[in-house]
C-alpha positions as CSV (number, residue, x, y, z in Angstrom):
1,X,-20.7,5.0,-4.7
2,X,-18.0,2.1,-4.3
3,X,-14.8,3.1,-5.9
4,X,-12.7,0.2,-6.2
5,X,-9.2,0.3,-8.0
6,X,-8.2,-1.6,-11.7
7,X,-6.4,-4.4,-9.1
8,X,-7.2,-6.3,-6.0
9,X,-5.2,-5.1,-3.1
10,X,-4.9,-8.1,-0.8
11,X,-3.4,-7.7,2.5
12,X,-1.9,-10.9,4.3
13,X,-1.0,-11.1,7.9
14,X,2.3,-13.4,8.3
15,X,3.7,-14.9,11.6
16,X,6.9,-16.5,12.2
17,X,9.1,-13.3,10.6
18,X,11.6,-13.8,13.5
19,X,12.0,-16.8,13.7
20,X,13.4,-17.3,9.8
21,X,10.1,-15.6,7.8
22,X,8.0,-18.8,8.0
23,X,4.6,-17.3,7.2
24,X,6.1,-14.7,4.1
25,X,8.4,-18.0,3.1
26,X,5.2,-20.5,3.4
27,X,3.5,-18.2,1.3
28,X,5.7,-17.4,-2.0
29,X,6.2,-21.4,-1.4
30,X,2.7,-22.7,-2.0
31,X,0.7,-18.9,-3.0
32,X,-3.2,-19.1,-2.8
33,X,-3.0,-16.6,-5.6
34,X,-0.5,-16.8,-8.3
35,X,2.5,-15.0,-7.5
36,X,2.9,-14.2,-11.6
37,X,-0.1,-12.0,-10.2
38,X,1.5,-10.3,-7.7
39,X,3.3,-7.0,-8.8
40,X,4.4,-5.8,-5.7
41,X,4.4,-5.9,-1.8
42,X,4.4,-3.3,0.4
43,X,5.8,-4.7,4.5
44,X,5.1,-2.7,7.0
45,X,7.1,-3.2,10.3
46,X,7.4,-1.6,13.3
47,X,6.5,1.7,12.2
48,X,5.4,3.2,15.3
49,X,8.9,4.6,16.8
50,X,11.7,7.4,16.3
51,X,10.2,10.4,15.3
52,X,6.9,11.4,13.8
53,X,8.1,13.0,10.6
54,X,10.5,10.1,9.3
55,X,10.3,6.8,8.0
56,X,12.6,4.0,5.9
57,X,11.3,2.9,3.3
58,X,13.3,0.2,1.5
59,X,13.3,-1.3,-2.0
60,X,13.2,1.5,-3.5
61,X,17.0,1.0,-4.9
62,X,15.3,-2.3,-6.4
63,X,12.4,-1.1,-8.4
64,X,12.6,2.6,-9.5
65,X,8.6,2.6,-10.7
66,X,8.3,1.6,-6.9
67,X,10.4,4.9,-6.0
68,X,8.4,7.1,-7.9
69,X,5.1,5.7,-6.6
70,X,6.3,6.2,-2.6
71,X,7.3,9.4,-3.6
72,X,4.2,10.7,-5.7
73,X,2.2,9.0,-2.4
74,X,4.5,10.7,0.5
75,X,4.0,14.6,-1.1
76,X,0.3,14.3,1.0
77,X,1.9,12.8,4.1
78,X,5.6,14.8,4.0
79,X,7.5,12.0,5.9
80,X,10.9,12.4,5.6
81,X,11.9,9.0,3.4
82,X,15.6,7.5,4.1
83,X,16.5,4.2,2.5
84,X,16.7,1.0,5.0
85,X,20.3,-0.2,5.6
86,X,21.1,-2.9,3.0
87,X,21.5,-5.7,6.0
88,X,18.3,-4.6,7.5
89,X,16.9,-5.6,3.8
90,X,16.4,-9.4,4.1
91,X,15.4,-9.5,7.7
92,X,11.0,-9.0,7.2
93,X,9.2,-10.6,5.0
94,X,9.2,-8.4,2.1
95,X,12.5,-10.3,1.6
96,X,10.4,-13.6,0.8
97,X,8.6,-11.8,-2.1
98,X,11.8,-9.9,-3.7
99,X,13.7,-13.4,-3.7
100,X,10.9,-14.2,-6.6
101,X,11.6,-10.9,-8.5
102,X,8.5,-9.0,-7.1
103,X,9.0,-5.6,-6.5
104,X,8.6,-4.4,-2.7
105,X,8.8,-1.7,-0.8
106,X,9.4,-1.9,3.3
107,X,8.3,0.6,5.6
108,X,10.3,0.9,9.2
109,X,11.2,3.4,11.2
110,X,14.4,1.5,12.5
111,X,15.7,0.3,15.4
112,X,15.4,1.7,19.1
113,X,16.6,1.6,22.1
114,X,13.5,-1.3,23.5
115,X,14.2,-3.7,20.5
116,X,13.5,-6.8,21.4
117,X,13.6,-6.2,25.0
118,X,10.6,-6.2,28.2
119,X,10.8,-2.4,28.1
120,X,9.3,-2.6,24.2
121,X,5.6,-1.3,25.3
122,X,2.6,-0.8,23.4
123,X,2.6,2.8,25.3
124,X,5.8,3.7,23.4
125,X,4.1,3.4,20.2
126,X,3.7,6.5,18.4
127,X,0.1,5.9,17.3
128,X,-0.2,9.1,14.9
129,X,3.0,8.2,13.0
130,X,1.2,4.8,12.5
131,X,-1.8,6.2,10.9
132,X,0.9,8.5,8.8
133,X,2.5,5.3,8.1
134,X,-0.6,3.7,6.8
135,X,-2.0,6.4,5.2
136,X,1.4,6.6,2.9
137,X,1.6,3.1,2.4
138,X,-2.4,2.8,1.5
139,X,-1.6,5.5,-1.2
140,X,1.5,4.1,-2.8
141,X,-0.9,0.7,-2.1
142,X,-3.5,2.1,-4.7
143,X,-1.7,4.0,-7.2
144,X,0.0,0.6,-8.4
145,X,-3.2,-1.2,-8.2
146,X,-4.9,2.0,-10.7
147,X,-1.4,1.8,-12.6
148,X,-2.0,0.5,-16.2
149,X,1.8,-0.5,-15.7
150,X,3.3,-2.9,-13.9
151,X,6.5,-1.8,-11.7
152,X,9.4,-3.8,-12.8
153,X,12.2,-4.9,-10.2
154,X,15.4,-3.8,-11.3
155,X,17.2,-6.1,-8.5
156,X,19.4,-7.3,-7.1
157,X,17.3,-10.3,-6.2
158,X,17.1,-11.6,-2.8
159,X,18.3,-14.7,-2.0
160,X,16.2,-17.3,-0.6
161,X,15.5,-16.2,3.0
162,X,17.4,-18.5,5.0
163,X,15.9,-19.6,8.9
164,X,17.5,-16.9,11.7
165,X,18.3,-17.8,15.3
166,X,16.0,-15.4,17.9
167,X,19.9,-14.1,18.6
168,X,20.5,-12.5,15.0
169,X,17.8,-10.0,15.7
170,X,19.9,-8.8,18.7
C-alpha cells in the first residue's frame, strides 16, 4: 500500500547560501511551481553538531500553526527545541521564502567552534542527531502536507535577502 499525503512535499537542494542565497533567491525569483502554492518551508542546516538532544528551530515566532506543528512532531523525537537568534534568522535560505510571506521553519543546531574553518570535518558530524533531525523535520514535513489548513505567517516579513561577503559568516 502507497500512502501518500493530501499535498506534494517537494524537497529542493539550493547552492550559493553563503555567498548571498543565490539558489533559495533564484528560486522564489522565477518558481518552477507557484509559490501561491507553497505553504511552507522547512531549511535544514547544519544540524549535525552540539549535542544530540537539542536543536533550533526558528520561525516559529513567525507562524504559530508552524509552532504547534514542530511541537506535535518533536513529542516522538524529544529534542530539546530553542528558538534561533533573530540575526541568525535571514542568513539560510529559509529567509528567501519568508521574504514572500511563506511560513518557514529552520532547523540548526548553532554555531561551533569549526565554523567555517579546515578543522570543520565530516567525522565531527553527529550522524544520529541527523537522522533525529530528519526524522522531526519529515514529521512536521507531513503533518502540514495532511493539514486541511493552511499555516498562516504571522510575520514579521523578511526583507529581501540581500548578497553577503564570505566574511559576514565569520
Amino acid at each position: 500500500i502507497e500512502e501518500r499525503p493530501r499535498r506534494s512535499i517537494v524537497l529542493l537542494f539550493f547552492c550559493g547560501e553563503e555567498k548571498g542565497l543565490f539558489g533559495s533567491r533564484s528560486w522564489v525569483s522565477d518558481p518552477r511551481l507557484a509559490l501561491s502554492r507553497t505553504v511552507a518551508m522547512l531549511n535544514m542546516d547544519m544540524v549535525g553538531r552540539n549535542g544530540r538532544d537539542s536543536i533550533r528551530v526558528g520561525g516559529r515566532s513567525r507562524s504559530a500553526d508552524l509552532s504547534m506543528i514542530v511541537e506535535r512532531a518533536n513529542r516522538a523525537e524529544g529534542m530539546v527545541m530553542t528558538s534561533e537568534p533573530e540575526e541568525m534568522f535571514y542568513r539560510s535560505d529559509h529567509a528567501s521564502f519568508a521574504s514572500r510571506g511563506i511560513p518557514v521553519l529552520s532547523f540548526s543546531s548553532g554555531l561551533h567552534s569549526d565554523y567555517h574553518k579546515v578543522g570543520d570535518e565530516a567525522d565531527k558530524v553527529d550522524t544520529l542527531k541527523v537522522a533525529r533531525v530528519a526524522r522531526l523535520c519529515f514529521r512536521a514535513a507531513w503533518m502540514i502536507a495532511e493539514s486541511e489548513e493552511v499555516p498562516e505567517y504571522d510575520g514579521p516579513r523578511a526583507p529581501e535577502p540581500v548578497l553577503l561577503s564570505a566574511d559576514d559568516h565569520d
